[in-house]
C-alpha positions as a Markdown table, in Angstrom:
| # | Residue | x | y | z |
|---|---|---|---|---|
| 1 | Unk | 0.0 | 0.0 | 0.0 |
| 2 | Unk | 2.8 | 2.0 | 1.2 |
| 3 | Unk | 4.1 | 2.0 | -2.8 |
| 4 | Unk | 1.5 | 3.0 | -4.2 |
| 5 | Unk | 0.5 | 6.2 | -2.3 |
| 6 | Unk | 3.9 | 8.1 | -3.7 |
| 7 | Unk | 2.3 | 7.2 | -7.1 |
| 8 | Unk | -0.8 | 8.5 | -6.4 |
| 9 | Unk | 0.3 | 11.5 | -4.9 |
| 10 | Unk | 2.4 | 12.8 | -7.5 |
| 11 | Unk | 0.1 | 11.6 | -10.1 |
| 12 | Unk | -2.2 | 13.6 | -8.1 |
| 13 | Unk | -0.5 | 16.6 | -7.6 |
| 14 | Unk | 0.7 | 16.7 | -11.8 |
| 15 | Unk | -3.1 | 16.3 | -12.6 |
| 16 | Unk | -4.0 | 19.5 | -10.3 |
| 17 | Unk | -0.8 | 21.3 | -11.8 |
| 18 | Unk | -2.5 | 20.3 | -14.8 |
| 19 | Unk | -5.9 | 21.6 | -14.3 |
| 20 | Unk | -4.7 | 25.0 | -12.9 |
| 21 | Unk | -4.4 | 28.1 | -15.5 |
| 22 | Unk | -3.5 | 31.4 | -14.5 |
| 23 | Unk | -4.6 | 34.4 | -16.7 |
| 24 | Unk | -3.0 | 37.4 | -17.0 |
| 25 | Unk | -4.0 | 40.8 | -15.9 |
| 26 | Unk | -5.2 | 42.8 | -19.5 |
| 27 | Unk | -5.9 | 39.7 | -21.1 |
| 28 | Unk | -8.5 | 37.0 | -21.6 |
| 29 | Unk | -9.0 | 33.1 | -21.2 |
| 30 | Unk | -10.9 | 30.9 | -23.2 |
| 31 | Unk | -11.1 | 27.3 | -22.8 |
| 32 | Unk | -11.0 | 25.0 | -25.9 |
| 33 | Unk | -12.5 | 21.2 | -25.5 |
| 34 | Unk | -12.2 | 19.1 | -28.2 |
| 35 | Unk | -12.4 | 22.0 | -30.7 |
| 36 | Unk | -15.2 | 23.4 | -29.4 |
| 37 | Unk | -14.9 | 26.6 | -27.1 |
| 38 | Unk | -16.6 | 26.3 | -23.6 |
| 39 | Unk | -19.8 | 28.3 | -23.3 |
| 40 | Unk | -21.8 | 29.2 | -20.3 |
| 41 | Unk | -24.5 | 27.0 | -18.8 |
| 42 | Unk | -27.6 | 27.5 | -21.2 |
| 43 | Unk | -26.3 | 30.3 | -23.5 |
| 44 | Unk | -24.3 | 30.3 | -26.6 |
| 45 | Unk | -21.8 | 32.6 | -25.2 |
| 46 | Unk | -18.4 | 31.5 | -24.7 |
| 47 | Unk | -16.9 | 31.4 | -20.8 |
| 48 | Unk | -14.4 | 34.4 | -20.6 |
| 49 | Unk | -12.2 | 33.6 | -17.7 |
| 50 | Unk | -11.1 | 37.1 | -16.1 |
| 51 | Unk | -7.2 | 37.8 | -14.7 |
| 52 | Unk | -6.8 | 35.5 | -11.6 |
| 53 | Unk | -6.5 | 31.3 | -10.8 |
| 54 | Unk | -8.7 | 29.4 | -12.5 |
| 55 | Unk | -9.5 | 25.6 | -13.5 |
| 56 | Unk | -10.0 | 23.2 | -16.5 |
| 57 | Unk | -10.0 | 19.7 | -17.4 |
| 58 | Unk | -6.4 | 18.4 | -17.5 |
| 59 | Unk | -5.5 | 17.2 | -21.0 |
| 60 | Unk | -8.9 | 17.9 | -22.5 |
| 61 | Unk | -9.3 | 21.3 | -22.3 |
| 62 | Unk | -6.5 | 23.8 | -24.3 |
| 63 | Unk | -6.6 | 27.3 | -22.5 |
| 64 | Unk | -6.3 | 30.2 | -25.4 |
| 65 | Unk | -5.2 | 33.6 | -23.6 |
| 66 | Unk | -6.5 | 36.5 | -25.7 |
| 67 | Unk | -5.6 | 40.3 | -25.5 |
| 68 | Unk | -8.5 | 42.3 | -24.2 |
| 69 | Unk | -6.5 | 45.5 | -24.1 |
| 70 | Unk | -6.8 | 48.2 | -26.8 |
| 71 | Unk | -4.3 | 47.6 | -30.0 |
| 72 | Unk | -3.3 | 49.7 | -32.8 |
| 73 | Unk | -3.5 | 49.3 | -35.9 |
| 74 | Unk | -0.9 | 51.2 | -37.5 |
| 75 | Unk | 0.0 | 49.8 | -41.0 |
| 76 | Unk | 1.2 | 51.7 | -44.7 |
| 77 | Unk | -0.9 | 54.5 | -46.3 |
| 78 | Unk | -2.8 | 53.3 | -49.4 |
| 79 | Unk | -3.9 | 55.0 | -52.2 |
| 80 | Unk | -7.0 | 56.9 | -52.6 |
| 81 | Unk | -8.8 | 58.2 | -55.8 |
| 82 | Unk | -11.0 | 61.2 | -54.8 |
| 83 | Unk | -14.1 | 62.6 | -56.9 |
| 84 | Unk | -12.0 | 64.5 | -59.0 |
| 85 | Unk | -10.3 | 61.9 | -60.4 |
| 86 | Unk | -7.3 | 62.7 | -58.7 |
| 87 | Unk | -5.0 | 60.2 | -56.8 |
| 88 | Unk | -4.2 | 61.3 | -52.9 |
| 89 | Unk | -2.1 | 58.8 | -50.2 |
| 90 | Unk | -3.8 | 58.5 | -47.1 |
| 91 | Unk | -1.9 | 57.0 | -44.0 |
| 92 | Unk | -4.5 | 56.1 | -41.0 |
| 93 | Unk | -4.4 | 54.4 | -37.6 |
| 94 | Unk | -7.5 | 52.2 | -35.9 |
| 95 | Unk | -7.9 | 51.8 | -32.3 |
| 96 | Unk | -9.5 | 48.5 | -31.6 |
| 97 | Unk | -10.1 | 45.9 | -28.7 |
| 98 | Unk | -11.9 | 42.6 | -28.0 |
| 99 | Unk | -15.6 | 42.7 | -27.8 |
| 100 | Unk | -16.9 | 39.3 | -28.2 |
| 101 | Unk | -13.8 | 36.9 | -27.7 |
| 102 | Unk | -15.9 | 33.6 | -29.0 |
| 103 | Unk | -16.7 | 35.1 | -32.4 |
| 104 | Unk | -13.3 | 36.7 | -32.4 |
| 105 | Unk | -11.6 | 33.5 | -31.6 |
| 106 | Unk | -13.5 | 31.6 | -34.6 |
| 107 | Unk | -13.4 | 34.3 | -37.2 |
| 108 | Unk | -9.7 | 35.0 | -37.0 |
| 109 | Unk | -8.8 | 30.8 | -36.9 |
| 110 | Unk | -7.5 | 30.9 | -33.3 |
| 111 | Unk | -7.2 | 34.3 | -32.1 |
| 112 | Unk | -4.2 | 35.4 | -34.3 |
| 113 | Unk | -3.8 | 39.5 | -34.0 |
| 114 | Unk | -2.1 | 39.1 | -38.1 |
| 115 | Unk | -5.3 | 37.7 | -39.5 |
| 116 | Unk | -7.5 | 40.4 | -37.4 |
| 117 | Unk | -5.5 | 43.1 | -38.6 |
| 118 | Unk | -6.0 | 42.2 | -41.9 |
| 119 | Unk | -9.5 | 41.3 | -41.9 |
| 120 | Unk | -9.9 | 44.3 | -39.8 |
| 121 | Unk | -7.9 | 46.9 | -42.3 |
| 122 | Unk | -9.8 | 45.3 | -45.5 |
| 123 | Unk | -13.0 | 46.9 | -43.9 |
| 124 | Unk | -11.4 | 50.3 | -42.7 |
| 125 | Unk | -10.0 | 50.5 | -46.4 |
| 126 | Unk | -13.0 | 49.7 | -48.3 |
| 127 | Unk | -15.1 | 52.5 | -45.9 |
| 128 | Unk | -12.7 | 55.0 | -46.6 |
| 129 | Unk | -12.4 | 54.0 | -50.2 |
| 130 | Unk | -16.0 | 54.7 | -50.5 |
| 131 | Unk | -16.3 | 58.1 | -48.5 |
| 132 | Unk | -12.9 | 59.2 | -50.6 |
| 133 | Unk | -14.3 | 58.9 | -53.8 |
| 134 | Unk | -17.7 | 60.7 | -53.3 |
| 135 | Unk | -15.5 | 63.9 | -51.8 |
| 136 | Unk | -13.1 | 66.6 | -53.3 |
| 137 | Unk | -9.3 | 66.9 | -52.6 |
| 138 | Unk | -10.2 | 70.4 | -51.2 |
| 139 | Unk | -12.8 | 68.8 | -48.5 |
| 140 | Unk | -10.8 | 66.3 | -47.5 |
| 141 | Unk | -7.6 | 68.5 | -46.5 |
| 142 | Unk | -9.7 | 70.9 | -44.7 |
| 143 | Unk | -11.0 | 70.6 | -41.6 |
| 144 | Unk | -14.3 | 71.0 | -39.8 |
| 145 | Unk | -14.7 | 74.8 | -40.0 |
| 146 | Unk | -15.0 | 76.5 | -42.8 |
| 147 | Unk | -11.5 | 78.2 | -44.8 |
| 148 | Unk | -11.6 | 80.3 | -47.9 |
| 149 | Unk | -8.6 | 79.7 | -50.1 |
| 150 | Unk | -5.9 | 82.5 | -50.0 |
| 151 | Unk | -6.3 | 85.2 | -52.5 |
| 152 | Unk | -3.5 | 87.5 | -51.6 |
| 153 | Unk | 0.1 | 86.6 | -51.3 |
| 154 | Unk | 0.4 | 87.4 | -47.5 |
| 155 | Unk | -2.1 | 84.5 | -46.9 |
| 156 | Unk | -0.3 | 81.7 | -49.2 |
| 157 | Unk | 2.4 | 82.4 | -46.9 |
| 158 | Unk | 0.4 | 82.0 | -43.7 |
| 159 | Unk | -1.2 | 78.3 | -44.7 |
| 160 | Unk | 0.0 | 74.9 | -44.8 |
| 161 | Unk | 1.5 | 73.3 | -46.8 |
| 162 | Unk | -1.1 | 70.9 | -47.4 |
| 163 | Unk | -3.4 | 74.3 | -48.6 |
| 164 | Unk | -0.8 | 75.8 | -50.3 |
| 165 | Unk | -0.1 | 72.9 | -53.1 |
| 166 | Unk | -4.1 | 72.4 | -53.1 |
| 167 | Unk | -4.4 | 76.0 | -54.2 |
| 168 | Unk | -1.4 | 75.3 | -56.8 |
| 169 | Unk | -3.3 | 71.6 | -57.9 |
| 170 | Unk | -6.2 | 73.3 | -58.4 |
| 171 | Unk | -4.9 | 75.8 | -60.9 |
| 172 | Unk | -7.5 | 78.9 | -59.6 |
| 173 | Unk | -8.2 | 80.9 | -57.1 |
| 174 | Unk | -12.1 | 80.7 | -55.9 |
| 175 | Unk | -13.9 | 83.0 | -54.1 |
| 176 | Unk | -16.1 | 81.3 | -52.4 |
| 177 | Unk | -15.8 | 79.5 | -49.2 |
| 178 | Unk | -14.8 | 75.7 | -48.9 |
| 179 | Unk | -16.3 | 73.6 | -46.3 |
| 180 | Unk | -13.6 | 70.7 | -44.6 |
| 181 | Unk | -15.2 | 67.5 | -44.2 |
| 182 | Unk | -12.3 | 65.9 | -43.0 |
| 183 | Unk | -13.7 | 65.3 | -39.5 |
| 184 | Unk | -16.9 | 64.2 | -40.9 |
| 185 | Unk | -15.0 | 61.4 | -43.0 |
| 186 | Unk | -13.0 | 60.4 | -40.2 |
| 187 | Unk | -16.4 | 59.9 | -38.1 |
| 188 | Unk | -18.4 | 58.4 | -41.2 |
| 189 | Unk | -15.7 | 55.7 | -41.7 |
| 190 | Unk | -15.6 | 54.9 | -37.5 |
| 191 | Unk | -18.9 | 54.7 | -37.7 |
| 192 | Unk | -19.3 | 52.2 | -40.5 |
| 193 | Unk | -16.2 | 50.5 | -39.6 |
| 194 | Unk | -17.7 | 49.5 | -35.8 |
| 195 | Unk | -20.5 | 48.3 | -37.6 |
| 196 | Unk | -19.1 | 45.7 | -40.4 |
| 197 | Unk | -16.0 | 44.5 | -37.1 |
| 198 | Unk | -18.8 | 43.3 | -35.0 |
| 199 | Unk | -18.8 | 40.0 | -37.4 |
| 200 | Unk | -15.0 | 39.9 | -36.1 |
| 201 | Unk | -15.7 | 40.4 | -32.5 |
| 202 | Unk | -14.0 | 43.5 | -32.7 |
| 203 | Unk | -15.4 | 47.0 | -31.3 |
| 204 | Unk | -13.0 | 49.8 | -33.3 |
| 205 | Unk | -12.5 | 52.5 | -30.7 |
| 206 | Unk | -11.6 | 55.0 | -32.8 |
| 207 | Unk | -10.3 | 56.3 | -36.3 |
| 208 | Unk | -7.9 | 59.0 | -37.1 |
| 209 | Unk | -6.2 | 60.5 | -40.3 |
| 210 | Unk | -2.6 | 61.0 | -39.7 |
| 211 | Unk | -1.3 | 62.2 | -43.0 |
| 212 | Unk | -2.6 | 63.3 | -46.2 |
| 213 | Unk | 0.0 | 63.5 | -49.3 |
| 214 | Unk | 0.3 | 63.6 | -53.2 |
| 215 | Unk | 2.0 | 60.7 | -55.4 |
| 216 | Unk | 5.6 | 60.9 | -55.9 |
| 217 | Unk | 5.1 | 61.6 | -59.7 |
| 218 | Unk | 2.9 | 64.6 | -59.3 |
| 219 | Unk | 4.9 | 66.3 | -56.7 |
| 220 | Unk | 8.0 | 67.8 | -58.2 |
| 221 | Unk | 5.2 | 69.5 | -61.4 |
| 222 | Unk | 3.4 | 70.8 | -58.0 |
| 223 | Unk | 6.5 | 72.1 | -56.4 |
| 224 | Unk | 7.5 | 73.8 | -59.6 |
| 225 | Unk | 4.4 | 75.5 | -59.6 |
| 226 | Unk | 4.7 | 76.6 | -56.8 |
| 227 | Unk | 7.9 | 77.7 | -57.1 |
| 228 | Unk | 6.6 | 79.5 | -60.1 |
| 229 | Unk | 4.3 | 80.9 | -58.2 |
| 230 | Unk | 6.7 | 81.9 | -55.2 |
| 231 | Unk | 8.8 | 83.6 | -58.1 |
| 232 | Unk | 6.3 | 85.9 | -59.7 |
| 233 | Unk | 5.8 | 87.2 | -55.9 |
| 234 | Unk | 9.1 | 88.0 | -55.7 |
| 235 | Unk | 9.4 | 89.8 | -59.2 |
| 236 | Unk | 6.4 | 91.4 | -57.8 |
| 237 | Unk | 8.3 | 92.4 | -54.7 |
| 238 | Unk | 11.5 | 93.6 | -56.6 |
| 239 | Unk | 9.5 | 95.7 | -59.2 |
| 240 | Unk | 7.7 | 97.4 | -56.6 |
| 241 | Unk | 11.2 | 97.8 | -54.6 |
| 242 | Unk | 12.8 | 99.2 | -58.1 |
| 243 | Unk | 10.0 | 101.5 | -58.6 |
| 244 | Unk | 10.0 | 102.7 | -55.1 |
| 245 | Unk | 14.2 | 103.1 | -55.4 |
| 246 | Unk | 13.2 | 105.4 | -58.3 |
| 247 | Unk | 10.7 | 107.5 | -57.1 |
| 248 | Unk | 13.4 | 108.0 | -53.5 |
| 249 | Unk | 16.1 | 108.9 | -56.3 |
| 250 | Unk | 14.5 | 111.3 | -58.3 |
| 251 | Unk | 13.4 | 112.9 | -55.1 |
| 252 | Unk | 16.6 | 113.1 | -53.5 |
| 253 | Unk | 18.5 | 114.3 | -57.0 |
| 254 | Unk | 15.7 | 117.5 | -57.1 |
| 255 | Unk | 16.5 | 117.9 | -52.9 |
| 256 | Unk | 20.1 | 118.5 | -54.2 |
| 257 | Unk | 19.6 | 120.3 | -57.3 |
| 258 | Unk | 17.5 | 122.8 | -55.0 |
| 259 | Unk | 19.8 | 122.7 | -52.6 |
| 260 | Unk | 22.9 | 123.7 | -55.0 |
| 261 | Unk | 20.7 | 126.1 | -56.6 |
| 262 | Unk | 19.7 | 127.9 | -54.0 |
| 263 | Unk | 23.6 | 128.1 | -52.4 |
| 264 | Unk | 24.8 | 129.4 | -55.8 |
| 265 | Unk | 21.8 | 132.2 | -55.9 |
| 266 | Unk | 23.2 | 133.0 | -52.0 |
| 267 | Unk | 27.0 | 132.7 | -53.3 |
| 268 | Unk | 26.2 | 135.3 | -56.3 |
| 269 | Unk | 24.4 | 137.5 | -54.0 |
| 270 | Unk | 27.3 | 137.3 | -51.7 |
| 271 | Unk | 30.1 | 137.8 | -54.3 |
| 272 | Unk | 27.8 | 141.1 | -55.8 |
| 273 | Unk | 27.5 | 142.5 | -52.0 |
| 274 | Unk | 31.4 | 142.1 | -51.7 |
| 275 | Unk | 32.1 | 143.7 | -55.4 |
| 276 | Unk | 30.0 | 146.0 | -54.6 |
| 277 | Unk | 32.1 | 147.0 | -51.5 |
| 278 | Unk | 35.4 | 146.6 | -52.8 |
| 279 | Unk | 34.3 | 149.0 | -55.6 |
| 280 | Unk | 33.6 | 151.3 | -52.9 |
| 281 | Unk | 36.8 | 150.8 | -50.9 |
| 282 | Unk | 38.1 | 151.1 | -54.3 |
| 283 | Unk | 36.4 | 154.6 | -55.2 |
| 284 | Unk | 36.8 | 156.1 | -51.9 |
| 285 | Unk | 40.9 | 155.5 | -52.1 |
| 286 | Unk | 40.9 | 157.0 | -55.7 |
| 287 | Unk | 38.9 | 159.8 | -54.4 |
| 288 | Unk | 41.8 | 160.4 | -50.9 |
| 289 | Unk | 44.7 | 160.1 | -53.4 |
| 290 | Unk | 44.2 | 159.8 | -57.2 |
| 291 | Unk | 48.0 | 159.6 | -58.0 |
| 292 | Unk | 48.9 | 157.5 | -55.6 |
| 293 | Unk | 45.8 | 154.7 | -56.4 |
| 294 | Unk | 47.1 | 155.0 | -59.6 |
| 295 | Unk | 50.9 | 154.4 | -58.8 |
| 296 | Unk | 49.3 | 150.8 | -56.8 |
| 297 | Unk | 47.7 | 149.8 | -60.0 |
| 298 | Unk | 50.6 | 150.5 | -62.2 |
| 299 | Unk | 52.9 | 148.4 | -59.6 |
| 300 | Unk | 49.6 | 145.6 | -59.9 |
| 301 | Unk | 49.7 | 145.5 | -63.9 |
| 302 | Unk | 53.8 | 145.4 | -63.4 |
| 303 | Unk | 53.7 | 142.1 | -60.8 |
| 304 | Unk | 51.0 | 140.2 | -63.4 |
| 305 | Unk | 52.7 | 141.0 | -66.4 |
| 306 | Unk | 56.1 | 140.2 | -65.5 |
| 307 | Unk | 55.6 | 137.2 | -63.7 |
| 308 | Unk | 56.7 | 134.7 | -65.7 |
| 309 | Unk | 60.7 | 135.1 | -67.7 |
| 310 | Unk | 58.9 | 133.0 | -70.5 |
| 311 | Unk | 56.7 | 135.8 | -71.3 |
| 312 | Unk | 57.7 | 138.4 | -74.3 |
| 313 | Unk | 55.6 | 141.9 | -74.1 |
| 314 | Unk | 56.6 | 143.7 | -77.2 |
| 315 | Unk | 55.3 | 147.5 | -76.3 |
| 316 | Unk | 56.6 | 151.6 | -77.2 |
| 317 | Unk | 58.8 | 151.9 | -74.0 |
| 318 | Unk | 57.0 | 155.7 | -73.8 |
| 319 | Unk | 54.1 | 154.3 | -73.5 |
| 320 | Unk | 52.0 | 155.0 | -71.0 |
| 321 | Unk | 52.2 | 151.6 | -69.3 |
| 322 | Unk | 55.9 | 152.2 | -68.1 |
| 323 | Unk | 56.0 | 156.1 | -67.3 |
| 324 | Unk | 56.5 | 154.9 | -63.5 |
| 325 | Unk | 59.3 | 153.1 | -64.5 |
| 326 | Unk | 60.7 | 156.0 | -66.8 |
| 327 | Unk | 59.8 | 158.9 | -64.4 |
| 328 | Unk | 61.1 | 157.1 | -60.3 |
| 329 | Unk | 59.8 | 160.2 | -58.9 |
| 330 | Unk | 56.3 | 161.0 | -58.1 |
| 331 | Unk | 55.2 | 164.3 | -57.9 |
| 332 | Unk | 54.5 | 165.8 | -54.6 |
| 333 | Unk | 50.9 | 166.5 | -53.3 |
């Protein structure tokens, strides 16, 4: 007897380790017998086991743990063709968690998070595809509110860059006001989306755009527009600056040419005041002393003409010009 109680025991024990499952704290258990999952007593809903100790059958029952915490869903942006015929890429995430984990178990073939994903994003694609297509580039880069597209070149500046190359894409400048619907895509697709993933036991938390960009091949012809655009701004700019040079020129050349004027008039006005006064100095020395004023300007005309040896002065030596010279003596007053 003694033998056979060690046996027992451990068989024991093993077959109690056996039937003992522990699930984790943010995830799910559900129990597996014979390929069927384990539902609750008189309903068709499958027994969740919460976090804590629980049991099952040993060897019979398989224990799947499943998380019920909220994933994302974070994969490439695809390729959207919008009303106007006109390709945009779109990259997205999708919040989602567990709702029913029976349904989800049999509809993803065990519970494998790759095959939801993918069953999950078909569904998100094909909403989005759909609400794309019946909207214009313009309404889906806006917002909720309302924006008017820039008309000046102060405003280009002052948007995105998402607004600015829709304003180059589109080629013209409208007038009237452009109402976003980004917001109500984003909501539209959620909406939709919760409603086709409750086949996957899936409830999608939320929906968000993250990015919104052109193709590669129609990018550079939009950045050269733009550039274009950019350009004819700044010719604007530097005609304006030329023009404005000018008229500061102009104005500064007639400042100076009034200016000069006006100190020349003063300078002649000056120069006739002092003529004027040396003529009198002049007239009231001839006046004192006639012979003598006359002897200066003699000894003047002498200094100037013989200034230079080079010069040659071919004159009557009686002439008047040199009776100082011939007569050294000037008569007494």
């Amino acid at each position: 007897m003694r033998k056979l109680i060690i046996p027992v025991v451990v068989i024991f024990i093993a077959l109690l380790l056996m039937s003992m499952f522990v699930v984790k704290e943010g995830e799910r258990g559900i129990v597996v017998r014979f390929g069927r999952i384990l539902k609750d007593n008189n309903t068709e809903v499958a027994r969740i086991y919460e976090p804590g100790l629980h049991f099952k059958v040993p060897v019979f029952d398989r224990v799947h743990d499943l998380d019920a915490r909220i994933q994302t869903m974070d994969d490439q942006a695809d390729r959207f063709l919008t009303a106007e015929k006109k390709d945009v890429i779109i990259d997205t995430y999708v919040k989602w968690r567990i709702k029913d984990f029976g349904k989800y178990y049999l509809a993803t073939g065990g519970g494998n998070t790759s095959t939801a994903e993918s069953l999950l994003k078909r569904k998100v694609v094909d909403s989005l595809r759909a609400e794309i297509g019946a909207k214009e580039i313009k309404q889906i880069v806006s917002g909720e509110d309302s924006i008017s597209t820039p008309t000046t070149s102060s405003d280009i500046a002052q948007t995105k860059a998402a607004k600015a190359a829709l304003a180059v894409i589109e080629g013209v400048v409208p007038v009237k006001k452009v109402e976003g619907q980004r917001d109500q895509i984003m909501a539209d697709v959620l909406e939709e989306t919760r409603e086709s993933a409750k086949d996957l036991g899936i409830e999608v938390v939320d929906f968000r755009i993250k990015k919104i960009n052109l193709p590669d091949e129609i990018s550079e012809s939009i950045y050269r527009r733009m550039r274009a655009e950019r350009e004819s701004v700044a010719r604007s700019y530097r005609s304006q600056g030329r023009q404005r040079a000018e008229e500061l020129r102009a104005r500064s050349e007639l400042e100076v040419a009034t200016v000069l004027a006006n100190a020349k008039r003063k300078a002649q006005v000056v120069r006739g005041d002092a003529d004027a006064k040396a003529a009198e100095i002049y007239a009231k020395a001839y006046n004192q002393d006639p012979e003598f004023y006359s002897f200066w300007r003699s000894l003047k005309a002498y200094e100037t003409s013989f200034n230079s040896k080079n010069d040659i002065l071919v004159i009557d030596p009686n002439n008047e010009f040199f009776k100082y010279m011939n007569h050294s003596e000037l008569p007494a007053k």
